[in-house]
N, C-alpha and C positions, 0 to 999 in steps of 0.2 A: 504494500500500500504506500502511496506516497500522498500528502497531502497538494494538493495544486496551489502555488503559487504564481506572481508575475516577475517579470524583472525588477532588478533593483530600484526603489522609488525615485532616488536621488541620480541623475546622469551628469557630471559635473567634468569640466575638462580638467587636462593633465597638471595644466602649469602650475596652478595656484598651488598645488602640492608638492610638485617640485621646487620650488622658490622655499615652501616653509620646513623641506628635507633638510635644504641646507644649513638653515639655522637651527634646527629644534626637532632631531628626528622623532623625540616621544611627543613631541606635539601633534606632527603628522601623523603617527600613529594612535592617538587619544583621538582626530578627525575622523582618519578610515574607519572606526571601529564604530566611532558614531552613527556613519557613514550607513555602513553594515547593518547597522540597528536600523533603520529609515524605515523599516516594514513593521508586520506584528509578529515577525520571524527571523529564522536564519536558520540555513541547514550547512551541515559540517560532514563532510566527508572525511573517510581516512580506513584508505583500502579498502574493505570489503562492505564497511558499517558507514551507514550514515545514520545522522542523528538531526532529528528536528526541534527546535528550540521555540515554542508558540506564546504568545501571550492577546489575551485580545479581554477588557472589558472586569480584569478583575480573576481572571480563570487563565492558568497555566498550564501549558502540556510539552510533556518531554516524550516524544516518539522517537525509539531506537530500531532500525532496521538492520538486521544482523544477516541476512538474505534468506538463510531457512527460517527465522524465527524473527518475530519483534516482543518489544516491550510497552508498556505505555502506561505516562504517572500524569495522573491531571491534579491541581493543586490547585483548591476554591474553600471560600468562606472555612480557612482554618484548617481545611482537611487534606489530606492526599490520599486519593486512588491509584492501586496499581492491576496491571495485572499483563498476563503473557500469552503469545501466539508463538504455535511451532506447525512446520509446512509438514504435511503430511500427504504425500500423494501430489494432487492434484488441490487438495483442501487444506486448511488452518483449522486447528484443531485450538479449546482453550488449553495451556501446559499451567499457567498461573492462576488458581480461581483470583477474582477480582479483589483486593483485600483494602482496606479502608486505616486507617492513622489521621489520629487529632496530629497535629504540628503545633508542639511546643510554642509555648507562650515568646522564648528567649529568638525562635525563627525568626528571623530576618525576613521571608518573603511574606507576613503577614503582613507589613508595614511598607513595602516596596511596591511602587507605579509597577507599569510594565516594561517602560523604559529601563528602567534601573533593575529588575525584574533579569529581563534580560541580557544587561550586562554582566552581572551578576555572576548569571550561569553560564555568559560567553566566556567570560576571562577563564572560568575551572578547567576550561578546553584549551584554552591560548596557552596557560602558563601552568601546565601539569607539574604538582610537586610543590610548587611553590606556597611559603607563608603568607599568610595575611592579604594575598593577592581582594577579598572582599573589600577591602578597604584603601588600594593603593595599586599600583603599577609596579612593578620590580623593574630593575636598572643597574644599570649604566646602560645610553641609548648611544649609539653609532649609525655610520650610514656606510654599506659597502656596496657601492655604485647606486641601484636604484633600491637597491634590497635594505628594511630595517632594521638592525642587529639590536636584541636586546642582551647582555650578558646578567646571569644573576646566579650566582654558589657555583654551584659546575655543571651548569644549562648554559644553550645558549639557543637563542629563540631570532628565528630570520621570518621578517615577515615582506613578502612581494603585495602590491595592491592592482586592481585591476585600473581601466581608463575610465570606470565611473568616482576611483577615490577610492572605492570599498576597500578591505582585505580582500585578498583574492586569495591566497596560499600560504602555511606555514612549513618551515623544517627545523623540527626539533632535535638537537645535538646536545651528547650528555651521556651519562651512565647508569645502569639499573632499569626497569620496570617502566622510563618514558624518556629511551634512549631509541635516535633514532626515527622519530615520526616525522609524517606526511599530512596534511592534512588540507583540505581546502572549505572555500566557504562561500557561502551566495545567499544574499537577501533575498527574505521572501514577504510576500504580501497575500496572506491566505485571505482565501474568497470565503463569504459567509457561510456558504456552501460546505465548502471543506472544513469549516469549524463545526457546523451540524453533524457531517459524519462521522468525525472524533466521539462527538457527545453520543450519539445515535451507538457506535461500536462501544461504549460504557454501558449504555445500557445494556445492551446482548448480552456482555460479560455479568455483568450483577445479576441475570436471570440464570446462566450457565453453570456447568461444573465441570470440573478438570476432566479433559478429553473430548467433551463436546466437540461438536464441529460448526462452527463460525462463517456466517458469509459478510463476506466485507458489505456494507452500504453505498 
């Protein structure tokens, strides 16, 4: 399943990012990421998974596509929903019954826009590893040619933008468990549409039980 989105909202030319590389590369990059955010999404690829980052009206959803299997956590008035899809055949079957969590009073996404919302949960993807990343940018920023170099313990994080500003690409170098990565990224602007059938697939799930067989909406 993918959820349908459009191109990125914001189409903006080259220069003006180039000029503020020069002087200020986490500037540039605190723009792109903006940039990125311009819809009421973002999807993130890296190899074989993608992930979709939604936010629209107060209701959050995090859809993982793993290619046999997904996942999916919707997070509304205080709660989070999960639950799991695994490909079987021809059909999706449920693997996770649907399961339900209050979210902690101390949660942070109680009290977060959707803006913020989803930066939020962009950065956990940007800067795997990293402390305190909720509340700050890690650094020392560089520029090697059009590429952004962030250096931070012994990561080092290169980000490429596409010709609207966006991020367009990241390569993650380092060692251990987020040594190594690829990832890219693309603003999304989901249609009302494709937020109904998120909600519409909750439903199914909260009537189902583990191995059921599932049809997309």
């Amino acid at each position: 399943m993918s959820v349908e989105g459009s191109n990125p909202v914001l189409t903006l030319p080259d220069s003006d990012l180039a000029s503020l590389t020069d002087q200020d590369p986490r500037q540039v990059f605190e723009l792109a990421l903006s940039r990125t955010l311009s819809g009421n999404g973002v999807r993130i690829r890296e190899a074989d998974r993608a992930d979709q980052l939604i936010c629209e009206d107060g209701t959050y959803w995090l859809v993982q596509d793993f290619g046999d299997s997904f996942s999916f956590e919707r997070q509304k008035d205080g709660q989070s929903e999960v639950f799991g899809l695994i490909r079987e055949g021809e059909s999706w079957r449920l693997s996770t019954p649907l399961t339900k969590t209050v979210l902690p009073e101390r949660d942070l996404s109680r009290y977060l826009n959707a803006t913020d919302w989803l930066r939020m949960q962009l950065k956990t993807f940007l800067f795997p590893g990293q402390p305190d990343i909720l509340f700050d940018i890690p650094g020392p920023w560089a520029r090697d040619g059009e590429t952004l170099v962030c250096t931070s313990d012994n990561s080092v994080f290169r980000f490429s933008l596409s010709e609207a500003g966006t991020l367009a690409s990241e390569e993650v170098e380092g060692s251990g468990e987020f040594a190594d990565r690829s990832m890219t990224f693309e603003p999304l602007q989901v249609s009302k549409t494709g937020l109904q059938r998120l909600d519409q697939l909750f439903s199914i799930a909260a009537d189902a039980k583990a191995g059921h067989k599932v049809t997309f909406p």
